[in-house]
N, C-alpha and C positions, 0 to 999 in steps of 0.2 A: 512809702507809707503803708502798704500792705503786708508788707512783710513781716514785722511786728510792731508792738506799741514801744512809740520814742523813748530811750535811754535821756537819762539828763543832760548827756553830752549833745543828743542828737535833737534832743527840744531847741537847745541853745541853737543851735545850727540852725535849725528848719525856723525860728525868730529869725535868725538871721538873717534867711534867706528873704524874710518879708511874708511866708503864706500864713499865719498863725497873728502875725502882727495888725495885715487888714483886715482877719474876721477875729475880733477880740471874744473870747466860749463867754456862754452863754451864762449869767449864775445858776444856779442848782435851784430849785425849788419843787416842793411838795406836788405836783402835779405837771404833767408833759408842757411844755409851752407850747403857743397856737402860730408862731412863725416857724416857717418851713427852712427858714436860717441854720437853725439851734439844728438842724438835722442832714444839711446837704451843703454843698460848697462845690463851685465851678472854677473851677483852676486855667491861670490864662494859655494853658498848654491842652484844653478842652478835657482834663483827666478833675472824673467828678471825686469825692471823696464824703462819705457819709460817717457820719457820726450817731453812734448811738448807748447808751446807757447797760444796752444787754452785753453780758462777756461770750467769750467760745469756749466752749467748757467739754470739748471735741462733738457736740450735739449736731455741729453743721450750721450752726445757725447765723456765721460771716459768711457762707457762701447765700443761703436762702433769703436774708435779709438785703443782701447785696441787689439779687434776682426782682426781689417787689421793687427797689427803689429804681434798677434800668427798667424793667419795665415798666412801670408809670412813666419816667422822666423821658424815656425814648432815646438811650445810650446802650453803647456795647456792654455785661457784663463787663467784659476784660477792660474797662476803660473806669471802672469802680472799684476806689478801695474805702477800707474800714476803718473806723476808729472807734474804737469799743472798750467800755467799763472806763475811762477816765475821767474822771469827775472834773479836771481842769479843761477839758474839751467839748465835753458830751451832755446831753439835755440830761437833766434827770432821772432817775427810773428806780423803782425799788426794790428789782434785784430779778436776775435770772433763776428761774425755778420754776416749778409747777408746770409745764410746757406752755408759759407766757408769751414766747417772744416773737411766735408768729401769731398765736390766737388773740394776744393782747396788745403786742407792741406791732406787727405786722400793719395794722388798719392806720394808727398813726403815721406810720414811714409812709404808706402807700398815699395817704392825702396830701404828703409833703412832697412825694416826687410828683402827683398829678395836681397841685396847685403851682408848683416851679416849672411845668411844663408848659401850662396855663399862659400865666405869666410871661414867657422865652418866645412861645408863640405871638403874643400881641408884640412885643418889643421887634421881634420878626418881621409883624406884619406893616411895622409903621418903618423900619427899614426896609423893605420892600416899595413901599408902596402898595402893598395889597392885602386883599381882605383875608382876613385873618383865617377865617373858614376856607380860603382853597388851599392851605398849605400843609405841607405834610412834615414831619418829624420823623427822624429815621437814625441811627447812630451819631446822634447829638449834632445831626444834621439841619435846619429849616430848608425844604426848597418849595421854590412857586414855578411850576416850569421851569424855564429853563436857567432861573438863577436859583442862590441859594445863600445862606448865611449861618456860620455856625455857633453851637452856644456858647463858645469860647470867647468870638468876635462882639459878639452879644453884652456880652458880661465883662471881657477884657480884667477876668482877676479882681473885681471889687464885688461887693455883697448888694443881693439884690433889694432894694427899697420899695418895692411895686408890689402890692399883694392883691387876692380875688376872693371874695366868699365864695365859698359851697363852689368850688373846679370839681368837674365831675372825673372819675374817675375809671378807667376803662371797663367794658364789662369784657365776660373771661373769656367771649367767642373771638376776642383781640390778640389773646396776651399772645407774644413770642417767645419771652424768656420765661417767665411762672408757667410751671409744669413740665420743665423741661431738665436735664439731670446733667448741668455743666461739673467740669471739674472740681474738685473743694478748693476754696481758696487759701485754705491751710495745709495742701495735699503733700506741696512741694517740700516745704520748711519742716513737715514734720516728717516724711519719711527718708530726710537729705540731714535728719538730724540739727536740724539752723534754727527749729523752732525754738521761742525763748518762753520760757517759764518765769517764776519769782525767784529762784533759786540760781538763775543763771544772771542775775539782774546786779551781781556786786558791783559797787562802785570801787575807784579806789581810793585806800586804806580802811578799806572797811573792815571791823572787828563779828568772829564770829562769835554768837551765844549760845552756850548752854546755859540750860535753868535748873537749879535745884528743886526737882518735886517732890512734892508725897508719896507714902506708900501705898496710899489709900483715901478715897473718897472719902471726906470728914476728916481724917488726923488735921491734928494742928502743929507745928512744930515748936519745940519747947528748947532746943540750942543750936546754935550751926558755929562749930569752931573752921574759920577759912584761912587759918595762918598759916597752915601749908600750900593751900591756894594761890596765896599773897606770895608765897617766893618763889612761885614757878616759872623759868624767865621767858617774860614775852607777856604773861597774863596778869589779867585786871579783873579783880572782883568788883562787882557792885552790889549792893545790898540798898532798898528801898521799901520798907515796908512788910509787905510779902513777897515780895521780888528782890531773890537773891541768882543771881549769876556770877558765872566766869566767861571771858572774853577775850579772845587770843585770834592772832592774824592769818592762824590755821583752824580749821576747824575740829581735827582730830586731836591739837594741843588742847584745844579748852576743853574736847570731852576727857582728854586726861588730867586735865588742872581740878574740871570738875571731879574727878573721880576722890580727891585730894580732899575734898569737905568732908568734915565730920559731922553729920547734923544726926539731930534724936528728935521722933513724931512719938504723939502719942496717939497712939491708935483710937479710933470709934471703937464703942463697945459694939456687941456682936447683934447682928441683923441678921437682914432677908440673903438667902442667894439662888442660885439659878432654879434649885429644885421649889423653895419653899414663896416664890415670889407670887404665885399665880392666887393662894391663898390669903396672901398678902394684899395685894391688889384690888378684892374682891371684900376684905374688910375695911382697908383704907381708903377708897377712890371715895370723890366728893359726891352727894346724890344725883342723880340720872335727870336728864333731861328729854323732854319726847321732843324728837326730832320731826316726826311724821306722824299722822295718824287720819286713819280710815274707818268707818264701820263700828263692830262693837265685836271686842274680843270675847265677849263672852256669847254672844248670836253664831259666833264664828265656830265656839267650841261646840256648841251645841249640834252644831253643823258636818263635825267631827266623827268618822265611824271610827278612825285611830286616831292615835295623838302619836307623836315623834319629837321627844326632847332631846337635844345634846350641846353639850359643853366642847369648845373649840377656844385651842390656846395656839398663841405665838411667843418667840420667847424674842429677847433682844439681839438686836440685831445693827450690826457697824456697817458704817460707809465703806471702808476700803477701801479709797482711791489710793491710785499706785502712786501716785503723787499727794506726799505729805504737806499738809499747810505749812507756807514756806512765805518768808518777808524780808523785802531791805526796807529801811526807813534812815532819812535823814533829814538832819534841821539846821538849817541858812538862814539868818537873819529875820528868825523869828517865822519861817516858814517850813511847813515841814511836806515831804512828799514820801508817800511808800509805792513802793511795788508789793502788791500782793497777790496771791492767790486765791480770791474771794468770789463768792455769786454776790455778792451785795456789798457792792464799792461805795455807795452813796452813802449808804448806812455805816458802813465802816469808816466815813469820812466824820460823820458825827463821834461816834466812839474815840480815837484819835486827836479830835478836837477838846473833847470832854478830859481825857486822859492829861495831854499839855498844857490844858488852860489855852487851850487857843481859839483865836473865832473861827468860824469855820470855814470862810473864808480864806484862811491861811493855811489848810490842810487840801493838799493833791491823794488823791489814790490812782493809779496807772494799776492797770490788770494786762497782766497781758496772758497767754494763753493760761488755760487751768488744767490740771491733767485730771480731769474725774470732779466730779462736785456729788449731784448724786442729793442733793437736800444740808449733805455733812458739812461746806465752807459756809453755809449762810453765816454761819457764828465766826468771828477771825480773831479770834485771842491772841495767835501769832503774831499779826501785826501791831497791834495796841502794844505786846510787848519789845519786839523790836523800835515800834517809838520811843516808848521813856528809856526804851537803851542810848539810845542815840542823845535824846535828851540831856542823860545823865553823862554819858561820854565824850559829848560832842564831837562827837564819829557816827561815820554810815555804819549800820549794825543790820546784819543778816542773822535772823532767826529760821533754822529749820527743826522742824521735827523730825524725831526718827519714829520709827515704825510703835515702839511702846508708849512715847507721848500720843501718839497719832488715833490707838487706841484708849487710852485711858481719858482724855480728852473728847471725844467722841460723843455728838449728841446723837447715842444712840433713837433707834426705833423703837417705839416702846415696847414692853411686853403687852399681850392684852387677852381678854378672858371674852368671848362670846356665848350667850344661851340663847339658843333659839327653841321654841315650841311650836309646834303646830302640826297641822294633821290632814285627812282627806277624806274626803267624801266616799259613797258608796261609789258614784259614778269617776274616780280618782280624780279629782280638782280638791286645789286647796283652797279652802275658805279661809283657813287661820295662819298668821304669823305673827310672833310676838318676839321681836328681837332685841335682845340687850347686849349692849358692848359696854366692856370698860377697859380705858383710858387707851385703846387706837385713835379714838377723835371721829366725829362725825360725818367726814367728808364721804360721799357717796355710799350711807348707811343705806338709806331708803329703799325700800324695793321698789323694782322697776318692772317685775311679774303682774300679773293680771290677780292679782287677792283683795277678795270685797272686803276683811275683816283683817284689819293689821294695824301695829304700831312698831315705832321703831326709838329706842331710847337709848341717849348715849350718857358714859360719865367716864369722866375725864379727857385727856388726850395730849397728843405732841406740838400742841399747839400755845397752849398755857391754860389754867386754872384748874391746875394740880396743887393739893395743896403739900405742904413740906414734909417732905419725909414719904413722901407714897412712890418715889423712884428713889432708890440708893445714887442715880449719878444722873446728870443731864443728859434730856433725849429731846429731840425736835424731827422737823421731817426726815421721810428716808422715800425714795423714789417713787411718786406716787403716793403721797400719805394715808395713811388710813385704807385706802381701798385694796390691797394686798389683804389684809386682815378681814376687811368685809367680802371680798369676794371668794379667799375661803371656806368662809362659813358658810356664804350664800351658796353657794354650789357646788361646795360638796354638800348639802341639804337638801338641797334638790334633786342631786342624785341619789342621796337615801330616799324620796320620799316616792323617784319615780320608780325604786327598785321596789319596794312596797305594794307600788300601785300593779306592780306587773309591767308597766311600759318602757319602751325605748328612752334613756336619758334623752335624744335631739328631738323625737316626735312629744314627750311629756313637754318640753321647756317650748316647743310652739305650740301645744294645749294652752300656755298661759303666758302667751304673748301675743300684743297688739299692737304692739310698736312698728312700724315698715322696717325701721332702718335696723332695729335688733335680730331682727326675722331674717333681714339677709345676710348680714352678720354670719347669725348660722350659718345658715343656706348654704355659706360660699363656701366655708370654712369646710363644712362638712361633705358637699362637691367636691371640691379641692382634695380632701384628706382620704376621700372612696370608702363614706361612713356607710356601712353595711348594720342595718337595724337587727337588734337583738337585746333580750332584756339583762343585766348585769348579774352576776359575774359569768362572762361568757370566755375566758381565759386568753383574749385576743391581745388585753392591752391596753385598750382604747379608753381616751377618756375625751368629757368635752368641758368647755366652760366658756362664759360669757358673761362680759361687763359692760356697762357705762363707765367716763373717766372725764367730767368735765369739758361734754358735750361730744366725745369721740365714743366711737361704737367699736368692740374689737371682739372677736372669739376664735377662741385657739380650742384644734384638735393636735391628740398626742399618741403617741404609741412607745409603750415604753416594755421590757421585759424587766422580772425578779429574781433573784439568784435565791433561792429558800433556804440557803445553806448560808452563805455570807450575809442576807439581809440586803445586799448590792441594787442599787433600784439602776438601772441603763436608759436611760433616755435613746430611742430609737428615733425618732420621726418628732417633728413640732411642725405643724401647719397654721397659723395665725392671718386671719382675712379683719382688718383695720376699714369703719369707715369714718375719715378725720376732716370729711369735707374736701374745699380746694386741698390737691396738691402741690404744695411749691417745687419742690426738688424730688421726685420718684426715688431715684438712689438714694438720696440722703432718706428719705422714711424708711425705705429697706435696710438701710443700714440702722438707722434707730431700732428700728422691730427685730432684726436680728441681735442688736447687743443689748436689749430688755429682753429678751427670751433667754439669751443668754446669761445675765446676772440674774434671772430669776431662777435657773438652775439653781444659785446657790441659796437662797433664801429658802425654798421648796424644801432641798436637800442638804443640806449640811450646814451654813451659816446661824448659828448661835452665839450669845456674849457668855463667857462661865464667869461668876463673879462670887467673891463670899467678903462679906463683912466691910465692902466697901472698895473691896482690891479687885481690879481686874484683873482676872486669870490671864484672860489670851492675849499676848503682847505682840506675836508674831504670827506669820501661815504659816509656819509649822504645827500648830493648832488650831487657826480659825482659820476653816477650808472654803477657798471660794472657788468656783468656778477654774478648772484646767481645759486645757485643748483638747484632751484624752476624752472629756464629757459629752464634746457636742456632737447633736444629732443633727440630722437632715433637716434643714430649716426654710419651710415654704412660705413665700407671702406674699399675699394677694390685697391691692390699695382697691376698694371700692372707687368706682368713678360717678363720683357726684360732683360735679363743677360748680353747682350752683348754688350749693350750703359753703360759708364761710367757713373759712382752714379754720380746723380746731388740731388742740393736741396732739404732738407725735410719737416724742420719743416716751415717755412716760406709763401711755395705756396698755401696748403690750405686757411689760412686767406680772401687771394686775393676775393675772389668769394662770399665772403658771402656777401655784402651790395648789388651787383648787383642781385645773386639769392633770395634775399627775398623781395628787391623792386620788380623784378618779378613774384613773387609767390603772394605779395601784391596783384596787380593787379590782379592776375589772381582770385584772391579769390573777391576782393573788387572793379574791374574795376578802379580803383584810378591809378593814375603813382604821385609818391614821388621822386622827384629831387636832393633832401638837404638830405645828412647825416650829423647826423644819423635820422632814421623816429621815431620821438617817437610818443607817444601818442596824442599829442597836434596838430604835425604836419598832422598825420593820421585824424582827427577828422577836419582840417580845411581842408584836399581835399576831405573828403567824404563832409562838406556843400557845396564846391565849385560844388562839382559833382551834390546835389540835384538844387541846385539855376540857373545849366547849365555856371556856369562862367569860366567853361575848357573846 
């Protein structure tokens, strides 16, 4: 069972075998259920098996998840396995993302393993003979002295009936296994190459798809001649709608059968593209909304011996998972089951259902591993259309993308435009901030600085209530939404305003903080990094930055050098100190924190969408550059130990801080300030002539 999620052949099987049969899953509905059933299961060979709604999207979050439910239940990790994202299995959930599944999903599993503990104990204690309170739990052990009884014995393989209100739940001067850095549970399978994806999920005779697409965002198509298609031997075209395919028992025949279509689009007329968007944007976005607000901007200005305005853009920006959205689907006697690669199986259960005309009921989704998610599979249009393939075929049908569907399909990150104003005092404290964003989305807009006089006002974002036509192509989350963009703005702002003021960026940013937990943040970050005080640009390199992220605290110091002649920015050094509450897994957060510091290299520096008229330029990395090995730097990182604040966020918050702490490191190294993500080369190279010619 841990190895991966059951093939249809191996469902069949494992019914057979009876484990699946005496705990009939649970149905699906709109909120977690309140029996610890729908989430855990004791096997009569004493091997527990959890069930849960989240997928592994390689975040770690099958080992982590694993870790809360031994310890509550009081079993060996190694004696726990997973069952994850299937909807025919698993409670409910509405999708892995945002770093929900131990801050959100986390507390639910933990009250399902310490109410079945609860429970196992009393059943214990009346087979004993004894009270319940002298008995101890130990690797799915009960003992009272010198007997003992296990939960296997206990349970004997059938589903537990017996429940407890309010079972309390250990506190963390307990835990054994939370906080402790076992193996990954996905360690083996995927570095022995055994791990299964959606792409490796074919049944057999299953037909592969290609899809006839556009050439561009908005064309419509106006003929598709597929009579050459139609005598390719071995291929089947289908045509439905707007959905035209070919289908072949190879996949590299149907991209040649495909090739064999004659179709004619007619193009959109001519729009926004990468250069003229931001203009765009900024006429079109729907009116602003105040997010926050303090004081009185206008007290604030007055307050003002300078004022500091500046405009800060991002441009669009792709997922890039190295794994393309990829789907088998097939349909049996009016039921249909896909393997996907999705963060949001439940929701993709309805889509599917909608698509077939089926109840929903009758629709399975099976996830099993996902290679990258990143925000970009929340949407799974792959699968919806590998169903009516199959539909239409009555064959299993595997849909993958290649790298140019993978972009062109892509709900991008939005582009987004921020103005912020404000200014300082004689004595350097800022009374003012008046910030506006449009269409990043409001998530983690608000300042979190110490300023009597501020508002913060959002319009638009990736979330919805855009109105039509204000993006050329669809865009939704992208890691960490929104706050990429705000912390940007916010901090590279803060560093102009402490270079202004004369002070240290780390000593200004605790002038105007009050927060404990932000404060050490710094602190560590800047300990850690051997941040030497000096006012910018001191040609060292250094830069700093700090965010909130949905109740996780994180600040990253950098040290980067500039090549003045190539524009080349080097990342030397990243030091990043995280405070995310409990620790479940030490390694696995280091490993989170190092591969967000990581992709955030690219968004910082190089990752942009080129787009004109509705066509996506960049179809491959041969032009949209992400992240190489050749980039990375020394990467330190330091978990804050607070045991007693509930796990928030992991993988996610790091990201946040890298486009603002390397435009400040920039500068510090270069005296340049870069506005526009991401700074590549080009960019860098046109503010250093602005810098010699004096036109900044």
């Amino acid at each position: 069972m841990d190895s991966h999620q059951p093939t249809r052949r191996e469902v069949l099987a494992l019914a057979g075998s009876g484990l699946f049969v005496i705990f009939p899953a649970q149905p699906p509905r709109q909120g977690y259920p309140a029996d610890f059933n729908a989430y855990l299961r004791i096997g009569a060979d004493g091997r527990v098996t959890g069930f849960v709604g989240k997928v592994e999207l390689g975040q770690g979050s099958k080992t982590a998840l694993a870790q809360i439910l031994a310890e509550e239940l009081d079993v060996a990790l190694d004696s726990v396995d997973m069952v994850m994202g299937d909807t025919g299995l698993c409670p409910w959930d509405m999708g892995t993302f945002g770093s929900l599944s131990v801050r959100q999903f986390g507390p639910v599993l933990r009250g399902a393993g310490a109410e079945a503990r609860a429970v196992l104990l009393q059943l214990a204690a009346e087979r004993l003979q004894a009270p319940a309170e002298r008995l101890q739990a130990k690797g799915g052990v009960v003992t009272d002295r010198d007997r003992h009884v296990t939960y296997a014995e206990l349970v004997q393989g059938k589903r537990i009936e017996r429940h407890l209100e309010k079972a309390p739940v250990k506190h963390v001067s307990a835990y054994t296994v939370v906080g402790q850095s076992p193996r990954r549970k996905d360690a083996l399978e995927k570095v022995t190459g055994q791990a299964k994806y959606a792409a490796d999920m074919a049944l057999p005779g299953t037909l592969h798809a290609r899809i006839l697409r556009p050439p561009a965002h908005g064309a419509t198509l106006k003929s598709a001649d597929t009579s050459a298609a139609e005598k390719y031997p071995g291929a089947r075209v289908v045509r439905d709608g707007d959905l035209i395919a070919v289908l072949h028992e190879r996949p590299d025949l149907a991209e040649e059968a495909l090739g064999l279509v004659k179709a004619q689009f007619e193009r959109p007329r001519p729009t926004v593209d990468d250069k003229t968007i931001f203009n765009h944007l900024l006429k079109a976005s729907p009116p602003g909304q105040v997010v926050a607000e303090s004081g009185d901007l206008t007290e604030g200005a007055r307050q003002c011996e300078s004022l500091v305005e500046r405009t800060y853009l991002n441009s669009y920006v792709a997922h890039a998972a190295l794994e393309t959205h990829s789907a088998v689907a097939t349909l049996e006697s009016g039921k249909a089951t896909v393997w996907a690669g999705t963060q949001t199986p439940f929701s993709l259960k309805q889509q599917v259902a909608q698509a077939l005309g089926l109840a929903p009921e009758n629709v399975r989704i099976i996830t099993p591993y996902v290679g990258g998610g990143f925000g970009g599979k929340s949407a799974s249009r792959q699968a919806v259309e590998a169903a009516r393939l199959a539909r239409l075929t009555g064959k299993p049908v595997q849909v993958v993308w290649d790298r140019a569907e993978e972009f062109f399909f892509d709900t991008f990150r939005p582009a987004a435009v921020v103005r912020i104003r404000s200014g300082l005092t004689a004595a350097g404290t800022i009374p003012l901030w008046d910030y506006n964003v449009v269409c990043a989305g409001d998530r983690e807009a608000k300042q979190f600085y110490d300023i009597p006089h501020q508002r913060t006002v959002s319009s638009g974002g990736w979330g919805g209530g855009n109105p039509p036509g204000l993006h050329p192509f669809s865009v939704g989350p992208w890691r960490a939404p929104s706050v990429n963009t705000h912390t940007f703005a916010r901090e590279s702002h803060i560093d102009i305003l402490a270079l202004k003021a004369g002070a240290d960026p780390l000593e200004f940013r605790l002038r105007h903080l009050s927060d404990p937990r932000m404060r050490r943040v710094l602190e560590t970050a800047a300990r850690q990094f051997g941040w030497k005080p000096a006012r910018g640009p001191s040609g060292r390199g250094a830069g700093l930055a700090c965010a909130l992220y949905m109740g996780t605290y994180v600040a990253t110091a950098a040290e980067v050098a500039v090549d003045k002649k190539t524009g080349h920015v080097r990342v030397k050094r990243v030091v990043c100190a995280q405070d995310q509450g409990l620790v479940v897994s030490p390694d696995g957060s280091r490993q989170q924190i190092e591969g967000s510091i990581t992709m955030g290299l690219g968004y910082a520096l190089s990752e942009e969408v080129r787009f004109k008229d509705g066509e996506v330029l960049d179809r491959n990395f041969d032009t949209y550059r992400i992240p190489a090995f050749s980039w990375l730097p020394e990467i330190e990182t330091v978990l804050i130990d607070n045991l007693e604040t509930p796990a928030s966020g992991c993988g996610e918050p790091p990201i946040v801080t890298m486009g603002a702490v390397l435009a400040n490191a920039i500068h510090d190294a270069a005296g340049i300030r870069l506005l526009q993500l991401p700074m590549t080369p080009a960019r860098v190279l046109e503010a250093l002539k602005q810098q010699a010619t004096g036109s900044i």
